[in-house]
TORLOVEX-212573 format. One record per residue (C-alpha): x, y, z; residue number from 1. Coordinates in nm, 2 decimals. Example, Ala and Ser with C-alpha at 12.3 -4.5 7.8 and 13.67 -1.06 7.14 Angstrom:
2
<site <1.23, -0.45, 0.78>, 1>,
<site <1.37, -0.11, 0.71>, 2>,
! end
This chain:
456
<site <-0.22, -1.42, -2.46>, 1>,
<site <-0.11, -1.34, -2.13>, 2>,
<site <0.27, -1.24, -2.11>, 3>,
<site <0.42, -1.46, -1.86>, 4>,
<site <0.78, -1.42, -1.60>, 5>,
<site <1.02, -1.60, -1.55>, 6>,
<site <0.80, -1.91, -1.39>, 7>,
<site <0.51, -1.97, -1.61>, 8>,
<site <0.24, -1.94, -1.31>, 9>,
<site <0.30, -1.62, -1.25>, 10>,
<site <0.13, -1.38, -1.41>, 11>,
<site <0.26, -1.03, -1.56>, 12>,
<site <0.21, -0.74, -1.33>, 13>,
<site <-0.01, -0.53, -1.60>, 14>,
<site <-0.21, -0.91, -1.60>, 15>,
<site <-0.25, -0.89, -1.22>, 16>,
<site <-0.39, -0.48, -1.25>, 17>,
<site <-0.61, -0.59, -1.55>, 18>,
<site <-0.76, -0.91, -1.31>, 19>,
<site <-0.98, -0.63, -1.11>, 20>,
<site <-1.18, -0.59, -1.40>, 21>,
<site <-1.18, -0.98, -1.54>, 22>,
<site <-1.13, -1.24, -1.25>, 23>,
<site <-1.48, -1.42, -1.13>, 24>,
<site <-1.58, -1.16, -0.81>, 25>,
<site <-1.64, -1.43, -0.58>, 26>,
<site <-1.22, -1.58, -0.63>, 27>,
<site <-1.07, -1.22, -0.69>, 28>,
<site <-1.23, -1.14, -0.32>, 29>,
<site <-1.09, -1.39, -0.18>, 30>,
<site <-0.74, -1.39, -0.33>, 31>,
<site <-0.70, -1.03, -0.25>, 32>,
<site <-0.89, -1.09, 0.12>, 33>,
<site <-0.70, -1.36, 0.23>, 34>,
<site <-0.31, -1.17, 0.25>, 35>,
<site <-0.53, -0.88, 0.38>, 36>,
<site <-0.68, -1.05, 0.63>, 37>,
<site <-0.35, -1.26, 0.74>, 38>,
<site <-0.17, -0.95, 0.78>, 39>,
<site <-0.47, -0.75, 0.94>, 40>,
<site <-0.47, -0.99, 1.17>, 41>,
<site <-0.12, -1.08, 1.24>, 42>,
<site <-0.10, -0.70, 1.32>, 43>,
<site <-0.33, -0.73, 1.53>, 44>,
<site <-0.17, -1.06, 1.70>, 45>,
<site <0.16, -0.84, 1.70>, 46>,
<site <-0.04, -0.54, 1.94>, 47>,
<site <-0.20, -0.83, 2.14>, 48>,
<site <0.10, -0.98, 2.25>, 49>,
<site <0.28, -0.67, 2.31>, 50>,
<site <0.06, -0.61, 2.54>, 51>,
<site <0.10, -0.91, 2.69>, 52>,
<site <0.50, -0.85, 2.76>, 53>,
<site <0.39, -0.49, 2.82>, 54>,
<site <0.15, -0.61, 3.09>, 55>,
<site <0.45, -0.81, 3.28>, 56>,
<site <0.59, -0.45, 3.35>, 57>,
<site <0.27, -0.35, 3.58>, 58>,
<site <-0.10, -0.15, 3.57>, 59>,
<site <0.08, 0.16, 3.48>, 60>,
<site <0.28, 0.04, 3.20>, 61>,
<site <-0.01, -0.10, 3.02>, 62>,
<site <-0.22, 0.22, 3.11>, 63>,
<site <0.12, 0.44, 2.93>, 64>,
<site <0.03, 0.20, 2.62>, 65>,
<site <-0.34, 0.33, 2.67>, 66>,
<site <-0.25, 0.68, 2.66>, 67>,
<site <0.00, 0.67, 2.34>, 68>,
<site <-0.29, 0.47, 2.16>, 69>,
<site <-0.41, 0.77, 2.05>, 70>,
<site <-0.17, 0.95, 1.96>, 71>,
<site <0.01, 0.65, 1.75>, 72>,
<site <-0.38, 0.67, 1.56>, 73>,
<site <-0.31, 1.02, 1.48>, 74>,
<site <0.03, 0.88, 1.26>, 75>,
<site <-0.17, 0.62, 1.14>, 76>,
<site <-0.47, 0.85, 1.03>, 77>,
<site <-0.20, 1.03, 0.79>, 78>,
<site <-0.06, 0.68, 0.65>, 79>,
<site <-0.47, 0.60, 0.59>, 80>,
<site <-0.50, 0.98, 0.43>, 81>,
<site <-0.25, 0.91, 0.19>, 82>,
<site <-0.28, 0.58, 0.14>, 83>,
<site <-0.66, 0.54, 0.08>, 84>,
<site <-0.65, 0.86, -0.13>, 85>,
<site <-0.41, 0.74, -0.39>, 86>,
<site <-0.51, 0.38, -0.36>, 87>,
<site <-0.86, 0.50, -0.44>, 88>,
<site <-0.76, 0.75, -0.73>, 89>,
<site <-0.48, 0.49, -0.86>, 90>,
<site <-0.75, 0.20, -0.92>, 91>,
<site <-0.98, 0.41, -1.10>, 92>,
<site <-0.68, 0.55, -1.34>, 93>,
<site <-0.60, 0.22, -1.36>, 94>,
<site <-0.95, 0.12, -1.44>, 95>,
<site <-0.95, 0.39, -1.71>, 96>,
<site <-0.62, 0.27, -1.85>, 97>,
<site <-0.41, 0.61, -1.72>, 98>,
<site <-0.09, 0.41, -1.66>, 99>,
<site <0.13, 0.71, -1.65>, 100>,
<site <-0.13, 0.91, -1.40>, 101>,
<site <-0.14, 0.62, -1.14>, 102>,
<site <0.24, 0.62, -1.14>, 103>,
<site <0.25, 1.01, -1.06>, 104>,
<site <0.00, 0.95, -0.84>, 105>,
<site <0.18, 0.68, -0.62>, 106>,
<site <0.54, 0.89, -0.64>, 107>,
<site <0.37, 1.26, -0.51>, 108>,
<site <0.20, 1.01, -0.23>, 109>,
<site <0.50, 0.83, -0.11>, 110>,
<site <0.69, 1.20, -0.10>, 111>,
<site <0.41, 1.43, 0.07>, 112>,
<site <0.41, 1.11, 0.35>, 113>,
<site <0.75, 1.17, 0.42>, 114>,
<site <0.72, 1.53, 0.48>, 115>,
<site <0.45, 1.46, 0.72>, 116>,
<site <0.65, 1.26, 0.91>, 117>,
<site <0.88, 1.53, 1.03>, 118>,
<site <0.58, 1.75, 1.22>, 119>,
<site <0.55, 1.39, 1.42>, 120>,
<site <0.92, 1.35, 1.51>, 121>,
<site <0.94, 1.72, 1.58>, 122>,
<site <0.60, 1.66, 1.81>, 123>,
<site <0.84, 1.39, 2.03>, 124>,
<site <1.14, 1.63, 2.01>, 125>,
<site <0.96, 1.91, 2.16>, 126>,
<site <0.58, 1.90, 2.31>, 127>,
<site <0.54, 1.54, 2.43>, 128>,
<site <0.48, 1.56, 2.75>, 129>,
<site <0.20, 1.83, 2.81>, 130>,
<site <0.03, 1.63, 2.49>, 131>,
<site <0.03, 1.29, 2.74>, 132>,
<site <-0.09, 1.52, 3.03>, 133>,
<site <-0.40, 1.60, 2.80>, 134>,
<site <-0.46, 1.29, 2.73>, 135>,
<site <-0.51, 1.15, 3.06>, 136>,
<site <-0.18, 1.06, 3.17>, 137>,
<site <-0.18, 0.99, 3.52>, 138>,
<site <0.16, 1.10, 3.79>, 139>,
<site <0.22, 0.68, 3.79>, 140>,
<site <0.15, 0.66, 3.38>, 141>,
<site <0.34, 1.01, 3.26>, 142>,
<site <0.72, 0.81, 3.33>, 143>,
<site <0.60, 0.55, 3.12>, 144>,
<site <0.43, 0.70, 2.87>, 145>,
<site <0.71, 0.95, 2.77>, 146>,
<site <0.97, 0.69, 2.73>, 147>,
<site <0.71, 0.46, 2.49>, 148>,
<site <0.56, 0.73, 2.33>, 149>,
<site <0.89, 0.93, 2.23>, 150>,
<site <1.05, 0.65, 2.06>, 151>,
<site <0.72, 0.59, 1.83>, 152>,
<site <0.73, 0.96, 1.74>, 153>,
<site <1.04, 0.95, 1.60>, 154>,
<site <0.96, 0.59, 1.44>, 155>,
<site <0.62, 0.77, 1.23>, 156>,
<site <0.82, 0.82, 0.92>, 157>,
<site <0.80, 0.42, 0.90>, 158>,
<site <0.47, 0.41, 1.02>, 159>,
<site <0.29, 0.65, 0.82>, 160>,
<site <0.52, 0.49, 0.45>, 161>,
<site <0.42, 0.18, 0.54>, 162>,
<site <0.06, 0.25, 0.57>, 163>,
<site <0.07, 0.44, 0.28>, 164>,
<site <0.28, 0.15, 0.06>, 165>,
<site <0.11, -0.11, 0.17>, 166>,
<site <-0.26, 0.04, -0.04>, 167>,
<site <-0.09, 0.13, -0.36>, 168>,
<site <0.07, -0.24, -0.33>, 169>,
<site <-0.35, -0.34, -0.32>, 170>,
<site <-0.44, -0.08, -0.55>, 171>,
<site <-0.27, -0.29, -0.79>, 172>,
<site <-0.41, -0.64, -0.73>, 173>,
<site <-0.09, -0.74, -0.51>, 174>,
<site <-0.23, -0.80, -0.18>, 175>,
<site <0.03, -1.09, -0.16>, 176>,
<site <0.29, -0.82, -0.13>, 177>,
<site <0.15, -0.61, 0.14>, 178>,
<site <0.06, -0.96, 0.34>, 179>,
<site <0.46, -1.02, 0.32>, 180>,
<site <0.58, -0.69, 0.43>, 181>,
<site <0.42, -0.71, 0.71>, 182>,
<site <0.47, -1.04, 0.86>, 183>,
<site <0.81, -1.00, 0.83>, 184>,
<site <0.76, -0.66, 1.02>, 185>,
<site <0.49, -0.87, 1.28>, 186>,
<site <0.73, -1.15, 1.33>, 187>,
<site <1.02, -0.92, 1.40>, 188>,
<site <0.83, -0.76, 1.64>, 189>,
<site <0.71, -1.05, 1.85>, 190>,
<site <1.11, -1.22, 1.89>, 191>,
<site <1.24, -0.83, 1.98>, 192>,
<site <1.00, -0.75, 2.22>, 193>,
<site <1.12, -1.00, 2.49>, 194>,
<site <1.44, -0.95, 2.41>, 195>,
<site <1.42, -0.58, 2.46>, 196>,
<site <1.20, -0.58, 2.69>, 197>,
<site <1.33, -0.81, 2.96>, 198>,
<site <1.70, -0.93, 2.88>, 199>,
<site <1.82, -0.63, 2.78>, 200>,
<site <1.68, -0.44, 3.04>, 201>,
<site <1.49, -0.13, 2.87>, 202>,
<site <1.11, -0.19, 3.01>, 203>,
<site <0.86, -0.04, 2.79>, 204>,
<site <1.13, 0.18, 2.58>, 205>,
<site <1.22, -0.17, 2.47>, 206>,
<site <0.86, -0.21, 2.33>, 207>,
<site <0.85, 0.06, 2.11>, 208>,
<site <1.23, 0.02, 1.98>, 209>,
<site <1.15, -0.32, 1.89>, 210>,
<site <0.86, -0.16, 1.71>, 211>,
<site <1.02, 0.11, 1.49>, 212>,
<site <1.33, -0.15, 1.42>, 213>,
<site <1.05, -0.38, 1.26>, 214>,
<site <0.81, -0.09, 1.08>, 215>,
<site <1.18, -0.02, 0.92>, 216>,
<site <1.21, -0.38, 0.77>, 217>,
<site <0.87, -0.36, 0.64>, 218>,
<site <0.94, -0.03, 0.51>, 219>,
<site <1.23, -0.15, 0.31>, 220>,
<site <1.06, -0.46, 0.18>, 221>,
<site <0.79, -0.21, -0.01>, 222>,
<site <1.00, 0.07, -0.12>, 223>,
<site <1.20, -0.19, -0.29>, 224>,
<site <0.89, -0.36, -0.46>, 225>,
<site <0.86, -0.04, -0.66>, 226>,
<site <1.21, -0.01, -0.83>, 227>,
<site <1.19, -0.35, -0.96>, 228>,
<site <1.01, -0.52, -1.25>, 229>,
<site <0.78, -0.70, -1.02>, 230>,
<site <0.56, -0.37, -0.98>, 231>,
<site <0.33, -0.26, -1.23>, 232>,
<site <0.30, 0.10, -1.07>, 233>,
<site <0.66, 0.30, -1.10>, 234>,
<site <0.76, 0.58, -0.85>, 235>,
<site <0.99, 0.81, -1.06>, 236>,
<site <1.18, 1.11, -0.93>, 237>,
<site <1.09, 1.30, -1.25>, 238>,
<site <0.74, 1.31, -1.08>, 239>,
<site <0.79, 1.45, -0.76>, 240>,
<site <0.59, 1.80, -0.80>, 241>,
<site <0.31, 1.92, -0.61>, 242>,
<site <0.04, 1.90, -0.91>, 243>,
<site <-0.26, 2.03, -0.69>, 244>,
<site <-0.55, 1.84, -0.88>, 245>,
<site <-0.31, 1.50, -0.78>, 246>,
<site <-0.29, 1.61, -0.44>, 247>,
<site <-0.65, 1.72, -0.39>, 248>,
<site <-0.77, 1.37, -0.54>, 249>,
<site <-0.59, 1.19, -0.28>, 250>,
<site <-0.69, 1.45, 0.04>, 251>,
<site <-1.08, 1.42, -0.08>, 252>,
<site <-1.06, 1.04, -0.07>, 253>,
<site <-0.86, 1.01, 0.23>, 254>,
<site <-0.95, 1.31, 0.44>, 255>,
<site <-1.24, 1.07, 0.57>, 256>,
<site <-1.07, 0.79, 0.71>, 257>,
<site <-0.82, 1.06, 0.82>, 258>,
<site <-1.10, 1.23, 1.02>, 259>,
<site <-1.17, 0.92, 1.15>, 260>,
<site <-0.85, 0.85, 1.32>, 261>,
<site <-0.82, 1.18, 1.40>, 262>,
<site <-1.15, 1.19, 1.60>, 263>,
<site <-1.07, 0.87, 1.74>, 264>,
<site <-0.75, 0.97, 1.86>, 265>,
<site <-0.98, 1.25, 2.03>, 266>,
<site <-1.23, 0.99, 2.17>, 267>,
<site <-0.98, 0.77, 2.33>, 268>,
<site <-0.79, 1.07, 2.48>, 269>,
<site <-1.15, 1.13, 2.64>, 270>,
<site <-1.22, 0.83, 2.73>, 271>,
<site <-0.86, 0.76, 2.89>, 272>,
<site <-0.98, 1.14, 3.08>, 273>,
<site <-1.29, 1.03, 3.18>, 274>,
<site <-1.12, 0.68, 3.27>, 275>,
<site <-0.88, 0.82, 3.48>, 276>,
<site <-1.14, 1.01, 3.75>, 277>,
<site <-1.18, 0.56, 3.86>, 278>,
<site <-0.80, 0.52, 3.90>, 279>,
<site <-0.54, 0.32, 3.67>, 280>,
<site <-0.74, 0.01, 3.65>, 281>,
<site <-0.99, 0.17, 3.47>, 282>,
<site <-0.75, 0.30, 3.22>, 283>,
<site <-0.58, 0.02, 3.17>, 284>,
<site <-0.89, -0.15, 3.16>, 285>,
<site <-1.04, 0.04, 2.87>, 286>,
<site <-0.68, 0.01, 2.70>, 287>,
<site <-0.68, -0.37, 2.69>, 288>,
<site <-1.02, -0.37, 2.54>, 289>,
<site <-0.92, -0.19, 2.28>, 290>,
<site <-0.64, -0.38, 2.17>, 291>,
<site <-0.85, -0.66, 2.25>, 292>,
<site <-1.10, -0.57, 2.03>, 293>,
<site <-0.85, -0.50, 1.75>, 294>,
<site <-0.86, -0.86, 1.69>, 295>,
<site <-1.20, -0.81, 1.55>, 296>,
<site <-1.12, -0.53, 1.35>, 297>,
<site <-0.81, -0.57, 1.18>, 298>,
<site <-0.97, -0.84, 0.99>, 299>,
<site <-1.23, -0.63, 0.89>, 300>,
<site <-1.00, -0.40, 0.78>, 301>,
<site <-0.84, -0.68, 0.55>, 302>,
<site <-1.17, -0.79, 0.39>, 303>,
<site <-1.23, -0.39, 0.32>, 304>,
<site <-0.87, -0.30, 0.13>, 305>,
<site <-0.93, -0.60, -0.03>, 306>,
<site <-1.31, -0.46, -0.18>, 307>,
<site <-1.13, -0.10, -0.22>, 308>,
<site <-0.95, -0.20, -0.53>, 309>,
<site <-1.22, -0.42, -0.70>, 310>,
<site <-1.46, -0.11, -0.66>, 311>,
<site <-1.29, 0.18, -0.76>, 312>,
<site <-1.12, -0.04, -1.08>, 313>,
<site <-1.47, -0.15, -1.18>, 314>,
<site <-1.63, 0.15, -1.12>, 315>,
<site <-1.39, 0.31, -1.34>, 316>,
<site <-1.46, 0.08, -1.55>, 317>,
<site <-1.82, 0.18, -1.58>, 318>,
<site <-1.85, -0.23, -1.41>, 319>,
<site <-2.11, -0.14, -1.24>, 320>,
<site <-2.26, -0.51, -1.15>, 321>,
<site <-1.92, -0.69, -1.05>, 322>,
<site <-1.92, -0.34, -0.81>, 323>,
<site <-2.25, -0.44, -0.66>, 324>,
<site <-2.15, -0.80, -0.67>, 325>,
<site <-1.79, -0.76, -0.47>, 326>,
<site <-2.03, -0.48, -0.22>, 327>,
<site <-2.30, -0.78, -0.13>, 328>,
<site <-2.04, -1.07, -0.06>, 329>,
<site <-1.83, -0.86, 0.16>, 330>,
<site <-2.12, -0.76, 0.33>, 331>,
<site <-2.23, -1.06, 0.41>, 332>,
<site <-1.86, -1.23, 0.53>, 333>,
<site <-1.75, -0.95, 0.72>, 334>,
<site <-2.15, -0.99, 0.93>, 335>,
<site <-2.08, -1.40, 1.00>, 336>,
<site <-1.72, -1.30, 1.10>, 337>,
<site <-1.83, -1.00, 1.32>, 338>,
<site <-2.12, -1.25, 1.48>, 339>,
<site <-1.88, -1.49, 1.55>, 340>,
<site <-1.63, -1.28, 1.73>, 341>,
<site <-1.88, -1.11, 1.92>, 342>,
<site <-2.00, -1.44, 2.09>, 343>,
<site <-1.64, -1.58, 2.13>, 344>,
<site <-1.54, -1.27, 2.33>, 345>,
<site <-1.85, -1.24, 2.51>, 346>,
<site <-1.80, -1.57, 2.66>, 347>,
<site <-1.44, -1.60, 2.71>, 348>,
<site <-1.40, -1.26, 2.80>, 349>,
<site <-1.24, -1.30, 3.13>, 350>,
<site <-0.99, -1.57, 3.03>, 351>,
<site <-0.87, -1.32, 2.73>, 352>,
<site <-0.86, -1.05, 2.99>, 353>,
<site <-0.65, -1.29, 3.21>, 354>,
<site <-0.38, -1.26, 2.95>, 355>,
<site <-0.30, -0.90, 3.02>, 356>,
<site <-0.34, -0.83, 3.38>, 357>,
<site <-0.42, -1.08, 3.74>, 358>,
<site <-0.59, -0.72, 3.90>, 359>,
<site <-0.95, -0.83, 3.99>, 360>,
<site <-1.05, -0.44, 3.93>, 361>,
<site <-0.89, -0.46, 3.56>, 362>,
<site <-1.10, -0.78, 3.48>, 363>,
<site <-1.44, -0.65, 3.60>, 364>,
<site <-1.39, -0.31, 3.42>, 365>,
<site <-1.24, -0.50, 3.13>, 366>,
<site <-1.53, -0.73, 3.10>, 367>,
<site <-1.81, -0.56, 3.12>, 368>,
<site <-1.63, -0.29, 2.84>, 369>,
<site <-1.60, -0.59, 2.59>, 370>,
<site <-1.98, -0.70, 2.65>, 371>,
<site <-2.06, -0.32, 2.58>, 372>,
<site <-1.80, -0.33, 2.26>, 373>,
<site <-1.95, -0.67, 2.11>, 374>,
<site <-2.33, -0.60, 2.17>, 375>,
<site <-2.35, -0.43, 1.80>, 376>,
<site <-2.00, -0.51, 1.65>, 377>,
<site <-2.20, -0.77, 1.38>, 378>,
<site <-2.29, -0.45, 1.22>, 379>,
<site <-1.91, -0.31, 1.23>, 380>,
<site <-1.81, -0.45, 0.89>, 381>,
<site <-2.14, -0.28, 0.69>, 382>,
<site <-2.03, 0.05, 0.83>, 383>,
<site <-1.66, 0.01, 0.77>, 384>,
<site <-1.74, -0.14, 0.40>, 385>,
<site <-2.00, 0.12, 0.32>, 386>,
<site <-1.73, 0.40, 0.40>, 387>,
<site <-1.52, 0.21, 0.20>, 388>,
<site <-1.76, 0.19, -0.11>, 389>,
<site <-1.81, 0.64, -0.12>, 390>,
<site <-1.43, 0.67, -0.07>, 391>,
<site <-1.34, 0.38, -0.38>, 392>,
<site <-1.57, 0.54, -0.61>, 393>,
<site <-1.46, 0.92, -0.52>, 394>,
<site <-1.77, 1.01, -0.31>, 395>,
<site <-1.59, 1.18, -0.03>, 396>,
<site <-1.86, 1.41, 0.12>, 397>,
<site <-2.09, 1.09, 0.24>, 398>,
<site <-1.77, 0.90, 0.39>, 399>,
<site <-1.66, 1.17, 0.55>, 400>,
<site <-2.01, 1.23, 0.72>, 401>,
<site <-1.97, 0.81, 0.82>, 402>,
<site <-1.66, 0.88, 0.95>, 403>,
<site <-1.79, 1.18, 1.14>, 404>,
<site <-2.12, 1.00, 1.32>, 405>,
<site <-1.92, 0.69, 1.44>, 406>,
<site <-1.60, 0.86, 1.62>, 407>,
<site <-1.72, 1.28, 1.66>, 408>,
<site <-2.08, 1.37, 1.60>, 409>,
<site <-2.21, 1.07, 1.85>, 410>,
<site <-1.93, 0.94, 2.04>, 411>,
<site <-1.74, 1.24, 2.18>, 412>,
<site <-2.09, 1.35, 2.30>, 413>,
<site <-2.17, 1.03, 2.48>, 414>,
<site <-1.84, 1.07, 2.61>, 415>,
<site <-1.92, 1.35, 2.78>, 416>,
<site <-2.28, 1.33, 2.85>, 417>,
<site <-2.33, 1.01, 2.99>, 418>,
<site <-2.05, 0.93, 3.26>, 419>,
<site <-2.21, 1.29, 3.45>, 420>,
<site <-2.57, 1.01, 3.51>, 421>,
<site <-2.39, 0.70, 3.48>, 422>,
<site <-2.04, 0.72, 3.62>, 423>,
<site <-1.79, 0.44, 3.51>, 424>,
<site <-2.04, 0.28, 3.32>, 425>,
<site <-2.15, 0.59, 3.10>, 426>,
<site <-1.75, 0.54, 3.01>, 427>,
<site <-1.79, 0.21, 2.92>, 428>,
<site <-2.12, 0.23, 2.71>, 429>,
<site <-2.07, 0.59, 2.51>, 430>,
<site <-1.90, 0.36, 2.22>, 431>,
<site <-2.26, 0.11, 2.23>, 432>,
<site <-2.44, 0.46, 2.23>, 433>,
<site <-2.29, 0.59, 1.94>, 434>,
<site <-2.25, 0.23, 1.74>, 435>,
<site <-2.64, 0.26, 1.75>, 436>,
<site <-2.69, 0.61, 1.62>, 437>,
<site <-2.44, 0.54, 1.33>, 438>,
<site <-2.56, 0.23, 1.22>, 439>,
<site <-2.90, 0.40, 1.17>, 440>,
<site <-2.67, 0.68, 0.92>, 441>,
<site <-2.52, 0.39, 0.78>, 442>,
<site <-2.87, 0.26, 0.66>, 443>,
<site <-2.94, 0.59, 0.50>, 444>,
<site <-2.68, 0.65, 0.33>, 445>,
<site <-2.55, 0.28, 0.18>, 446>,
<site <-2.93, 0.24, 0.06>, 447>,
<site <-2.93, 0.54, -0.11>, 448>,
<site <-2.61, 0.50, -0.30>, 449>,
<site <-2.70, 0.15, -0.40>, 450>,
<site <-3.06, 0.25, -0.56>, 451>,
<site <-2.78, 0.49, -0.75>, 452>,
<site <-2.55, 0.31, -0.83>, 453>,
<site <-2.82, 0.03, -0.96>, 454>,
<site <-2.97, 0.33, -1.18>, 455>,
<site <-2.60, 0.39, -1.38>, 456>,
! end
């Protein structure tokens, strides 16, 4: 018999764990999904419309937002390290009943995140701005750049928790949680921002302020979760130690979508470069876009820490079907939702574009970059998912290679190669380019672990 709270409909929180393994696949993907997916996408509503304020403050503001992109992906690629590794590791202990191991597990993840931290805030103390002149900063952009970017280096401690928090929360079947946290920290956001911004005078420093004062809330709203009785996980100081097997468990899961954001903190600091040889309006152009096309991804993202849970519990559960089962439904939502977008944008590209900037220049460069984007995003959610799948079941090696084709081995190339014969529009297209080429690796590599996983 289930042991109930205080309010009969809610279940107990070792009930909720034990629901990975139990609950229909079809309902336990869409109760975990649908918080993901609301907060994925409020996130992403949250950079959208701080753009839009952003964009109020001129071409050069909203190309300083273009330039600190990558760098604020290089925090969040150490909040995904830590967070995907231990959510990963924590739902197969969980799977295989190690109660006591998930716990350590969370507590050395939370602590090595904070440690992290301080190289970022040290970063914004000390090297800043010969890091923005690298990335394609611009004499206009640099002014703007430094006074955004310094604030959100001091912020990453926040950043990098909250990414962190908000997977263990999912690694234990609490999506709702994670959903909370960060509309709290999205809707904070979005009232600050004008606030900040215009009536209290301080432009784009404003921006980020009003971002690290709403990462903080969210921060406290999960740290809290796991000192009461409403967690199932416990963070304890009596395991804060650096057991190595721990660490490396979380660092071989993670280290791939780590490497991701590394290398795409790379590629966008090359394609702001590249960008820059056409003038602002081509950086700021290729900067909307991307936050633009965030709205298609965060989703995405939603539907796949919602899967990340179900398949690392059942595969430690030696589950092997309801693995299979949750890997072929999200499949198959994540390629109507990725079909959809792709059409919306494609049509109503100028009038999103609109939103951000009235330059003519920004909207041609703008449009064209989003028809380049959308021609193969329908095939973004089975590349994200299938990296998803080797890093929930402890396959880091093939993830890693994923994460390697999509943002290094073919898109910094393209980068490179292709503006020298195409100009501008070898900018815009090195990201269709090497969509292609991975989607091919993809193929390879998500058959051959399904004919194995089939096989158990």
């Amino acid at each position: 018999m289930q042991r109930m709270n205080k309010k009969s409909w809610i279940i107990s929180p070792e009930e909720r764990a034990k629901s990975l393994g139990t609950e229909p696949i079809p309902k336990l993907l869409i109760r975990l999904s649908i918080p993901s997916i609301i907060a994925m996408t409020a996130f992403a509503f949250y950079s959208f419309v701080d753009s839009i304020f952003i964009g109020f403050l001129g071409t050069s503001a909203i190309g300083a937002v273009a330039i600190a992109f990558p760098i604020f992906a290089m925090i969040g690629g150490f909040g995904l390290l830590f967070g995907i590794g231990s959510a990963s590791f924590i739902a197969r202990l969980l799977g295989a009943q190690d109660k006591e191991k998930a716990d350590k597990t969370a507590t050395i993840s939370v602590f090595m995140s904070g440690l992290v931290s301080l190289i970022f805030v040290l970063v914004g103390a000390f090297v800043l701005q010969p890091i923005l002149l690298n990335f394609g900063a611009t004499p206009s952009i640099l002014p703007y750049a430094q006074d955004y970017t310094r604030i959100l280096l001091y912020g990453s401690f926040f950043t990098i928790q909250n990414m962190n928090l908000n997977h263990i929360t999912r690694s234990e079947g609490n999506a709702k949680l994670s959903m909370k946290a960060i509309l709290v920290g999205v809707g904070t956001n979005i009232i600050l921002d004008p606030i900040f911004i215009f009536w209290f005078g301080w432009g784009i420093s404003g921006a980020a302020i009003a971002t690290v004062f709403s990462q903080s809330l969210t921060f406290f709203i999960l740290i809290r979760y796991f000192f009461t009785k409403s967690s199932y996980l416990r963070l304890q100081k009596r395991y804060i130690t650096f057991d190595f097997h721990i660490i490396w468990e979380i660092i071989k899961i993670g280290f791939p979508s780590f490497i991701r954001q590394v290398l795409a903190s790379i590629s966008i600091a090359m394609l702001n470069i590249a960008a820059s040889a056409y003038g602002d309006p081509a950086v700021a152009a290729i900067g909307i876009t991307l936050r633009v096309i965030a709205m298609g991804m965060f989703p995405l993202f939603g539907v796949a820490q919602a899967f990340q849970p179900v398949a690392g519990f059942n595969f430690g559960a030696k589950k092997i079907p309801r693995l299979l089962q949750s890997l072929r439904l999200s499949y198959l939502w994540s390629f109507f939702f990725c079909l959809g977008f792709s059409l919306i944008f494609i049509v109503f590209a100028i009038p999103i574009l609109s939103l951000f900037s009235a330059d003519p220049e920004v909207l041609s460069i703008g449009r064209l970059t989003i028809w380049a984007v959308c021609i193969l995003f329908p095939f973004f959610g089975y590349q994200i998912l299938t990296a998803v799948l080797f890093q929930a079941i402890g396959k880091g090696l093939p993830a890693t290679i994923l994460s390697l084709s999509r943002q290094g081995l073919f898109l910094i190339p393209s980068i490179l190669i292709l503006p020298r014969f195409f100009g501008l529009h070898g900018v815009i297209f090195s990201q269709t380019v090497a969509d292609f080429l991975t989607l091919f690796i993809t193929f390879i590599l998500s058959f051959q672990i399904v004919k194995k996983l089939k096989s158990i």
